[in-house]
RODO-2510 file (C-alpha; in nm, 4 decimals, decimal comma):
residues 396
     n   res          X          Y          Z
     1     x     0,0000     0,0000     0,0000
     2     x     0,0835     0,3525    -0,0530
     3     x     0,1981     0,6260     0,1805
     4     x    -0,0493     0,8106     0,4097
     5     x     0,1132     1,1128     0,2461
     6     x    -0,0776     1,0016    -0,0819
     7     x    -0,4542     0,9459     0,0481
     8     x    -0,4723     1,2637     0,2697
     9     x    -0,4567     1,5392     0,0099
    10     x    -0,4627     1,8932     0,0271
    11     x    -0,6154     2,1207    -0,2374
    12     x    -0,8976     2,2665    -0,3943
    13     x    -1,2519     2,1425    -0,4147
    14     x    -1,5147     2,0887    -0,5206
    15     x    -1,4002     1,7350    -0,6494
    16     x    -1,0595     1,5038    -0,5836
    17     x    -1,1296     1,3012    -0,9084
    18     x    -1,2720     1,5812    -1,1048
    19     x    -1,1430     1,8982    -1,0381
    20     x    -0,7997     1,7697    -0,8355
    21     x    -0,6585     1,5054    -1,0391
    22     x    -0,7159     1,6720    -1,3766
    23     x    -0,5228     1,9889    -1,2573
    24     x    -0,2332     1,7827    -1,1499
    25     x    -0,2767     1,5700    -1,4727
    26     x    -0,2365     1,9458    -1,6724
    27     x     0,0549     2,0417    -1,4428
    28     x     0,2668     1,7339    -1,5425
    29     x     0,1503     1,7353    -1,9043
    30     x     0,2722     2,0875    -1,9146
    31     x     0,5771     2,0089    -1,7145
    32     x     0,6775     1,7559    -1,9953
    33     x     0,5930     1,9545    -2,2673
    34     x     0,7064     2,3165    -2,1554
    35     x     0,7459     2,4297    -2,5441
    36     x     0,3747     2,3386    -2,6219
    37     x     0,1521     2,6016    -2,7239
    38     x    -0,1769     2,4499    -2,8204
    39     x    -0,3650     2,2111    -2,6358
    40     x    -0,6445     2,0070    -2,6829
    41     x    -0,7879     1,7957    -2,3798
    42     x    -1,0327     1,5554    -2,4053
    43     x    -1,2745     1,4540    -2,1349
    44     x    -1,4039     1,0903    -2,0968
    45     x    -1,7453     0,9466    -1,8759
    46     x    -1,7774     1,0780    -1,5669
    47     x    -1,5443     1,3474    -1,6385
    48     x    -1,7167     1,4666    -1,8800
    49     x    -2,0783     1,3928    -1,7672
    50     x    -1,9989     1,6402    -1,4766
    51     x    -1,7278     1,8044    -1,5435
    52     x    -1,8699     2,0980    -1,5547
    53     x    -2,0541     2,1137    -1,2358
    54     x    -1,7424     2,0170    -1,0786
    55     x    -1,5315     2,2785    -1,2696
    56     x    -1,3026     2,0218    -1,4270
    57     x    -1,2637     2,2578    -1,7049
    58     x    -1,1565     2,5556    -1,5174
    59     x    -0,9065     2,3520    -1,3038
    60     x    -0,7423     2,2310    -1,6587
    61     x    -0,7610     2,5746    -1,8062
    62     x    -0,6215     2,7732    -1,5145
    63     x    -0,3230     2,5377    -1,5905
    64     x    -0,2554     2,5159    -1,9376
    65     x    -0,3755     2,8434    -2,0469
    66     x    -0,0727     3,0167    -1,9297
    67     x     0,1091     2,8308    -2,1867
    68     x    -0,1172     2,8786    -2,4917
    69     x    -0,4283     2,8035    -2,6445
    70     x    -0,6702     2,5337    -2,5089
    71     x    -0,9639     2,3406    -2,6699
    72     x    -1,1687     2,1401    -2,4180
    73     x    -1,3631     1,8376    -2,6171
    74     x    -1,6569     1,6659    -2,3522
    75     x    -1,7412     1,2975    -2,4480
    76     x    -1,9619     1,1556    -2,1811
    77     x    -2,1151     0,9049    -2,3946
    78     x    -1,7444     0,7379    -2,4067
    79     x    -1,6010     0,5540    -2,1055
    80     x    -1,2503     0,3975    -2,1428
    81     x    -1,2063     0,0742    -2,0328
    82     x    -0,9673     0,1272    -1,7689
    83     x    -1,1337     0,3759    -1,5176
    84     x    -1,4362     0,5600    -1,6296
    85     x    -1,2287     0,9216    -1,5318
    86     x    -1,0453     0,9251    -1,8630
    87     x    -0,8480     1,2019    -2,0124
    88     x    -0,6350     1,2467    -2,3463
    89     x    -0,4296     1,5431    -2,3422
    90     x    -0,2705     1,6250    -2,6740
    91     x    -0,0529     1,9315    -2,7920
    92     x     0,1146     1,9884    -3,1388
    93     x     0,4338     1,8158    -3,1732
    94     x     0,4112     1,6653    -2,8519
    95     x     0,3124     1,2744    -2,7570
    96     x    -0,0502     1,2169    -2,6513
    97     x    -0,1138     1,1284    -2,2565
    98     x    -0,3900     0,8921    -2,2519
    99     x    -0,4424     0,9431    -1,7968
   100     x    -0,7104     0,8522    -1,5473
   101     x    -0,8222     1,0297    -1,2268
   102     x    -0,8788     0,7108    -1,0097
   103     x    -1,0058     0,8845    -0,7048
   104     x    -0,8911     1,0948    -0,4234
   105     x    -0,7048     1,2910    -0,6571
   106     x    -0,4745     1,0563    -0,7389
   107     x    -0,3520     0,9795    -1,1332
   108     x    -0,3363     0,6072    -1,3122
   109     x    -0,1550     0,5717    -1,6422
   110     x     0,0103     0,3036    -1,7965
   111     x     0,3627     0,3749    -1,7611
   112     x     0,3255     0,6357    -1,5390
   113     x     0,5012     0,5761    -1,1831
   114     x     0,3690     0,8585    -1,0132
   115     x     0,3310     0,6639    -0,6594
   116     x     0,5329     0,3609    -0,6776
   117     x     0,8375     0,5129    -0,4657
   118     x     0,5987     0,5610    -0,2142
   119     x     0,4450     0,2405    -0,1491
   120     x     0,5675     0,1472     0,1847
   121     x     0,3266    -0,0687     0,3980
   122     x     0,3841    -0,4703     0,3704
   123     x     0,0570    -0,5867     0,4405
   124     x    -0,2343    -0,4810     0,2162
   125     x    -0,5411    -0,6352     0,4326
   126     x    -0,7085    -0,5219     0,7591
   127     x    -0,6767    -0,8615     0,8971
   128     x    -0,3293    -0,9529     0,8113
   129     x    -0,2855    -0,6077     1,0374
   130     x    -0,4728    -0,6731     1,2906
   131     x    -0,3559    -1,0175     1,3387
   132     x    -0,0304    -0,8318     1,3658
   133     x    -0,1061    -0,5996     1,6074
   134     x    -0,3166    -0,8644     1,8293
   135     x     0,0265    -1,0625     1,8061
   136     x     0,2873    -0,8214     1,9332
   137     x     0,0209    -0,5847     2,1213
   138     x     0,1071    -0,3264     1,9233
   139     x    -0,2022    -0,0467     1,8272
   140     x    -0,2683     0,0219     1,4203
   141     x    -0,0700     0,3588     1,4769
   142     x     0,2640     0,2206     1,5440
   143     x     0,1738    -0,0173     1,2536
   144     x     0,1920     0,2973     1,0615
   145     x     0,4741     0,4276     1,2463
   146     x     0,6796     0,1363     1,1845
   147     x     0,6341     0,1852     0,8206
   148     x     0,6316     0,5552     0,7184
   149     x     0,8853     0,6489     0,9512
   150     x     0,8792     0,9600     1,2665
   151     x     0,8278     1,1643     1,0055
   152     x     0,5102     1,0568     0,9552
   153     x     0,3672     1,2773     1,2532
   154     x     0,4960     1,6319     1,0801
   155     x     0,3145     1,5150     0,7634
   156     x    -0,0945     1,4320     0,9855
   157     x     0,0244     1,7472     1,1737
   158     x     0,0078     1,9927     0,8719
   159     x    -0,3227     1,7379     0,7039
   160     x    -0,4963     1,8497     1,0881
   161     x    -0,4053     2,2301     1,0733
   162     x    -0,5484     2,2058     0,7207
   163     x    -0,7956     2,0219     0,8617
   164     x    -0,9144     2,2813     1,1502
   165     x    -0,8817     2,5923     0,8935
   166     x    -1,1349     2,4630     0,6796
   167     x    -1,3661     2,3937     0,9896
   168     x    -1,3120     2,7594     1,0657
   169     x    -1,3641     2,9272     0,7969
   170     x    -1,6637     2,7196     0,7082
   171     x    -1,7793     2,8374     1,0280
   172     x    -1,7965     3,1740     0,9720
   173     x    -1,8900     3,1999     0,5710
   174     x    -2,2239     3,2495     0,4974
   175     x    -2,4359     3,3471     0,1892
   176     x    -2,5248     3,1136    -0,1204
   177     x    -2,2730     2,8569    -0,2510
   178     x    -2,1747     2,8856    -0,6253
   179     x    -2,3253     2,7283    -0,9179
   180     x    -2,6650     2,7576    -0,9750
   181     x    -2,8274     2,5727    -0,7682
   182     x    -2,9143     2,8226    -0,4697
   183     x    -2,7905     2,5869    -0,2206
   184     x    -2,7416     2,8317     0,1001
   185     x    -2,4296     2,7655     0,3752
   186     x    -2,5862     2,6194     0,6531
   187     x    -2,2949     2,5456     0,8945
   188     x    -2,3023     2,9017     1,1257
   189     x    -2,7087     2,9227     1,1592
   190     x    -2,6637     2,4898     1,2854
   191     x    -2,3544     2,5949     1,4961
   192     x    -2,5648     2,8915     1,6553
   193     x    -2,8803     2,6889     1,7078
   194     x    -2,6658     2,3668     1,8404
   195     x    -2,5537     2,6292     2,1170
   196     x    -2,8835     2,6772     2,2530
   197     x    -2,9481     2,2986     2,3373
   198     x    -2,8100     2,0967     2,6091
   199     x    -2,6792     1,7583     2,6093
   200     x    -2,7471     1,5043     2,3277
   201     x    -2,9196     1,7575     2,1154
   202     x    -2,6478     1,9754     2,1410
   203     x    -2,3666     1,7492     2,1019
   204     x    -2,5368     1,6584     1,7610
   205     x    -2,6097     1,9982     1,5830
   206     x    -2,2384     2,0851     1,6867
   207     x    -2,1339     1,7607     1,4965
   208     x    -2,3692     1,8475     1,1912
   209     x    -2,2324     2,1795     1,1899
   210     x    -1,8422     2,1197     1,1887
   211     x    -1,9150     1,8651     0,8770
   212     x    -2,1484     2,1197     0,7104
   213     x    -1,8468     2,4088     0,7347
   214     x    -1,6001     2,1563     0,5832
   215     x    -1,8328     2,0307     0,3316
   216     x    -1,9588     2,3911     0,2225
   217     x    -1,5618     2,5533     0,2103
   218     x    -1,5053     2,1851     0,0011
   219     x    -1,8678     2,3115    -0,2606
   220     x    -1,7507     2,6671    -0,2714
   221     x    -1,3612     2,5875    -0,4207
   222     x    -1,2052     2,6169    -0,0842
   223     x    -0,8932     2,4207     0,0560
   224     x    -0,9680     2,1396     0,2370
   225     x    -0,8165     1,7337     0,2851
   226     x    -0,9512     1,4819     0,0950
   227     x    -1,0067     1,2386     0,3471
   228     x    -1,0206     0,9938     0,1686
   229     x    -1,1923     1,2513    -0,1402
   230     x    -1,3352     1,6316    -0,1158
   231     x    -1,6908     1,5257    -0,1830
   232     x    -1,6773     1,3369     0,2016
   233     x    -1,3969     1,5732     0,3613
   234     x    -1,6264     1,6934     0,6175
   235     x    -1,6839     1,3748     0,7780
   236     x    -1,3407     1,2977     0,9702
   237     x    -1,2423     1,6644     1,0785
   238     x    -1,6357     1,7057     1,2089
   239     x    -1,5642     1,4078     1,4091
   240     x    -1,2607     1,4928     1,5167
   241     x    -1,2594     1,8325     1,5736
   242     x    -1,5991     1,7685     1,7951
   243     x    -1,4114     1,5267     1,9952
   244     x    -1,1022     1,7384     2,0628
   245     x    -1,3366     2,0294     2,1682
   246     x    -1,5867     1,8336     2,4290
   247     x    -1,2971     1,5783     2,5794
   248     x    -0,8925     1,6412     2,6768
   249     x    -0,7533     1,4265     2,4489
   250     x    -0,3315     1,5114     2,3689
   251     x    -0,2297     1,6388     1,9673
   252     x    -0,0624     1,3247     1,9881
   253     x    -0,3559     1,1202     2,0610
   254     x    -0,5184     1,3128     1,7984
   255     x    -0,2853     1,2442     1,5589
   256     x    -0,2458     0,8660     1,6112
   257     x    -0,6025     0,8351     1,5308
   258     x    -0,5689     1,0374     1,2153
   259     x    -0,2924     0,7539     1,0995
   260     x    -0,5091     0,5101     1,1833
   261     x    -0,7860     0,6511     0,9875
   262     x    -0,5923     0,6998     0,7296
   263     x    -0,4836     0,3056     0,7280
   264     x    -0,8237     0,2226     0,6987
   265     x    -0,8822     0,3999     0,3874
   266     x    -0,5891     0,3150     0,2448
   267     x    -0,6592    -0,0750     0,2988
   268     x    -1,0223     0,0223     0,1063
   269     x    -0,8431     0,2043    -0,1898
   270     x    -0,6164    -0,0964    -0,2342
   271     x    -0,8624    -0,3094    -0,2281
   272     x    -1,1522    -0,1787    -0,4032
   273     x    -1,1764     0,1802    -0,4792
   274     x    -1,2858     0,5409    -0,3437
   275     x    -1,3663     0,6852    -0,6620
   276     x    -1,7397     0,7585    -0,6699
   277     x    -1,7846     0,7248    -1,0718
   278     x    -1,6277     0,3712    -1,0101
   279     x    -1,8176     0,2338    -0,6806
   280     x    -2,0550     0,5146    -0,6008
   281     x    -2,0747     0,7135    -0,3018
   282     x    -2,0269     0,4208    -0,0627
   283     x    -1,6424     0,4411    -0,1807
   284     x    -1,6216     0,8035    -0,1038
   285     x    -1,8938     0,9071     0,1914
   286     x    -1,9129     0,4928     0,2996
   287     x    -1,5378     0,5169     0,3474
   288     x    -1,5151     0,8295     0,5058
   289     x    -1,7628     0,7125     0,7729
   290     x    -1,5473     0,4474     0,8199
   291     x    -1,2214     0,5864     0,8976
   292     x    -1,3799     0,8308     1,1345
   293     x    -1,5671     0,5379     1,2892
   294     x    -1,1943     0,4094     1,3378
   295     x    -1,0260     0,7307     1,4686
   296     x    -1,2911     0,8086     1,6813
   297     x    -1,2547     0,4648     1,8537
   298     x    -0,9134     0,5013     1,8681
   299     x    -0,9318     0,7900     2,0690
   300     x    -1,1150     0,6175     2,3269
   301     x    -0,8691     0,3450     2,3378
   302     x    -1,0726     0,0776     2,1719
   303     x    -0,9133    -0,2322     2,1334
   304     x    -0,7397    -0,3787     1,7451
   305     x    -1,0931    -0,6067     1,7439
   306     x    -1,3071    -0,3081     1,8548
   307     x    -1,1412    -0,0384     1,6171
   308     x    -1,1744    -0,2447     1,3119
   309     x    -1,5570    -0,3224     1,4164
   310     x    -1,6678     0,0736     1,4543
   311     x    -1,4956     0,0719     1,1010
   312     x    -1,6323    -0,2098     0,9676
   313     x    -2,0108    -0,1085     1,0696
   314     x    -1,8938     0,2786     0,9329
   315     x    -1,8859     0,1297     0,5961
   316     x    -2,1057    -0,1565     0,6053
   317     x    -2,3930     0,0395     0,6274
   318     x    -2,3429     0,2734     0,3534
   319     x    -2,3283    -0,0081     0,1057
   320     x    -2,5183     0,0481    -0,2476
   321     x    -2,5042     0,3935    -0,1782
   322     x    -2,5323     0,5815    -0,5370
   323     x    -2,3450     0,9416    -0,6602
   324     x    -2,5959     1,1036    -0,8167
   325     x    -2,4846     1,4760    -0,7643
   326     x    -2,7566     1,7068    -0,8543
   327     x    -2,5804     1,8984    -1,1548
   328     x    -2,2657     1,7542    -1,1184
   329     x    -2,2138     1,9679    -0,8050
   330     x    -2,1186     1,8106    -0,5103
   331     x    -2,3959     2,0453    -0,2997
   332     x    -2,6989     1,8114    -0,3098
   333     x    -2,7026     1,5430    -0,1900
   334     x    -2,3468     1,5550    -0,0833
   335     x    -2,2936     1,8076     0,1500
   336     x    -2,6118     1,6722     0,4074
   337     x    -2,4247     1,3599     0,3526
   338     x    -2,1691     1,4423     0,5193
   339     x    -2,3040     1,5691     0,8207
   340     x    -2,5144     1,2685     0,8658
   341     x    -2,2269     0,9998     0,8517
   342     x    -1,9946     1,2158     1,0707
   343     x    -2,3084     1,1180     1,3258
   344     x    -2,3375     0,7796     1,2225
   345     x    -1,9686     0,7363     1,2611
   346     x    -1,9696     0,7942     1,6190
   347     x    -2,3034     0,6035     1,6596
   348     x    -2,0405     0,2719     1,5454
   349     x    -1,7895     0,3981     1,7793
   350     x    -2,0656     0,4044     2,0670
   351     x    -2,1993     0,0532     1,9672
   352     x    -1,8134    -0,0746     1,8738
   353     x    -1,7131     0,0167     2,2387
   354     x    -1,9843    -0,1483     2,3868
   355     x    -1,8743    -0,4710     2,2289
   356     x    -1,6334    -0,7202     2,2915
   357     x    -1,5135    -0,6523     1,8928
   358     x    -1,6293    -0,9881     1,7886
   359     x    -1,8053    -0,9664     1,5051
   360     x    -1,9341    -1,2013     1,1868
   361     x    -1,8496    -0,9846     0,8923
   362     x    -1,4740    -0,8712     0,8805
   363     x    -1,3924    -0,4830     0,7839
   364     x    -1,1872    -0,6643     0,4657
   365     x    -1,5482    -0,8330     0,4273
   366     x    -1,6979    -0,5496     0,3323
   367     x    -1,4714    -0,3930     0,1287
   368     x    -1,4391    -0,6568    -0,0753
   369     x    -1,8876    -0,6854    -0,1216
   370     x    -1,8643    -0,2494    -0,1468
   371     x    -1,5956    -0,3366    -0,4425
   372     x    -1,8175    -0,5672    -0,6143
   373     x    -2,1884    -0,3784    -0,5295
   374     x    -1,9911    -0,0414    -0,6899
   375     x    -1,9035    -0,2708    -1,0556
   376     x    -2,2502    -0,3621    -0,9840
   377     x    -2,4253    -0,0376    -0,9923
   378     x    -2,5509     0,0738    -1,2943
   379     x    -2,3315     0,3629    -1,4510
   380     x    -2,5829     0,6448    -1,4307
   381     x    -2,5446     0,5960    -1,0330
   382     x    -2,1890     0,6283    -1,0845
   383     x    -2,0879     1,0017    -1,0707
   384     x    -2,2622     1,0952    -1,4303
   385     x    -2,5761     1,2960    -1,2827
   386     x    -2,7992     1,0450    -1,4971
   387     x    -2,9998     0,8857    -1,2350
   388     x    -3,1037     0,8939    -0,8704
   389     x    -3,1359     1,2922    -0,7142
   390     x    -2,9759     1,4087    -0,9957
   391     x    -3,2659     1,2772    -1,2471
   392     x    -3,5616     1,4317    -1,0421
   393     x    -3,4031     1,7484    -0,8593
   394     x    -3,3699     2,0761    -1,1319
   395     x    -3,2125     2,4460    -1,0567
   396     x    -3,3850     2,6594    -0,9179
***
């Protein structure tokens, strides 16, 4: 598996595999080709179904047309058969780049290295880890430790700072969110009424809040972490950032469970996929839930057995969930989504903890059934606003 260092990502939103990964696509096509002039980019599926609701477009443009001229050519009746993110970026003179945007920003190509220096961890299965960690009563952290190194710890300390900044700002925007669709921020009016409650209620509508702000900053183009992709970034700091401002907990707690989060999601995107035009949202909201299901039980000093249960519920019960983004934005239904698994993700932490951690269906279980229900799905669920919400729900 890959480096921590290439799941949590920090950028841009509204979109990892859409707006993300196709600027970094046009920054090394560029960097290749510094003497090209003319440019002509051609958008595959998904890409191009939504592109421009996720501004997939402008990302590529804001890139290459500092170098010359630009022709963008949308194809969304044309999926490739690798990955159905395809792009073909062509310039005069220069050698075609037939690339794919696989998910959480990252880049697939045939040939193309990008993140093979960087795959570091031995074991690519949660229970080959666990086992581990049962067997030299070790916790999934120092797993992680062990593998990327101290400097691991500098690395989740800048994702978290990115992390809270996004919380904060989304805290205090307010106003309509761009595109169209006359979606309104929500995050400050929950945050203010959240303060008037006591107790349950109140612990709640602070949690809703802190993933609306994320998921709103994520909608509007603002930086965030894609943990494990922008369109569910808001789930893991909500959770988070809730738990670090109700309980004592040490950064270096809070940092721990941020590497164990992010081994969770990194056993799920090596073994099936976080790309929502590939599974649906259950890879990128399902997944989220999960890893915050994990980090939040790590906190609380759940147990190897207990910790991969919270996660294993997290993303169990997301399963056939579609991506059906209502324009191609990721405003409705994304951004409620978000708010709601940040609460279901501590609901599996509550019910984890109250377990022993035995369990039936394994955490690699249900990755592997999420992998198969996503190839499963037909592709208008898939990220191409053809089905679902996106079908039924028109501008305003």
């Amino acid at each position: 598996m890959e480096s921590l260092k290439t799941l949590f990502k920090t950028g841009n939103g509204p979109s990892s595999s859409h707006t993300m990964g196709p600027k970094r696509a046009a920054q090394i096509y560029l960097s290749r080709n510094p003497e090209a002039r003319d440019f002509r980019v051609t958008l595959y599926g998904s890409l191009a179904a939504t592109g421009r609701g996720h501004m997939t477009d402008r990302a590529i443009l804001d890139v290459l047309q500092r170098a010359g001229q630009v022709e963008i050519v949308w194809k969304p009746e044309v999926t490739l058969p690798f990955h159905p993110n395809g792009m073909l970026f062509e310039a005069a003179g220069c050698t075609p780049w037939e690339v794919f945007s696989i998910g959480g920003g990252s880049l697939s190509a045939p040939g193309f290295e990008e993140e093979a220096a960087a795959r570091v961890y031995g074991m690519t299965t949660l229970g080959e880890i666990k086992q581990w960690c049962e067997q030299n009563g070790s916790s999934y952290w120092e797993y992680v430790e062990q593998c990327e190194g101290p400097e691991i710890w500098g690395f989740i300390a800048r994702v978290w700072e990115t992390m809270e900044a996004s919380v904060a700002r989304g805290l205090e925007a307010e106003g309509t969110l761009p595109g169209g669709l006359g979606v309104r921020r929500k995050a400050a009016d929950y945050l203010i009424r959240a303060s008037g409650y006591s107790g349950t209620m109140r612990s709640r509508g602070m949690v809703y809040a802190y993933a609306l702000a994320v998921a709103e900053e994520n909608a509007a183009g603002g930086e965030i972490v894609a943990a494990p992709t922008c369109g569910s970034c808001g789930i893991l700091p909500a959770v988070l950032h809730h738990l670090m401002q109700t309980r004592e907990f040490h950064m270096q707690r809070l940092y721990r469970a941020i590497a164990v989060a992010g081994l969770f999601g990194n056993v799920v995107r090596t073994n099936a996929s976080i790309s929502g035009a590939e599974v649906g949202c259950q890879g990128e909201v399902g997944v989220a839930c999960a890893m915050a299901a994990a980090a939040a039980c790590q906190l609380f000093g759940g147990s190897p057995a207990q910790i991969e249960y919270a996660a294993e519920m997290g993303l169990e019960h997301h399963l056939g969930l579609t991506c059906d983004p209502v324009c191609g934005m990721v405003q409705i239904p994304c951004i409620e989504r978000n708010a709601f698994a940040a609460a279901r993700a501590l609901d599996a932490n509550t019910y984890s903890t109250f377990s022993d951690g035995i369990h039936r269906v394994s955490f690699d279980k249900v990755v592997e059934v999420m992998g198969r229900t996503g190839h499963d799905l037909p592709s208008l669920y898939k990220e191409t606003s053809e089905g679902g919400l996106a079908k039924v729900i028109k501008p305003v």
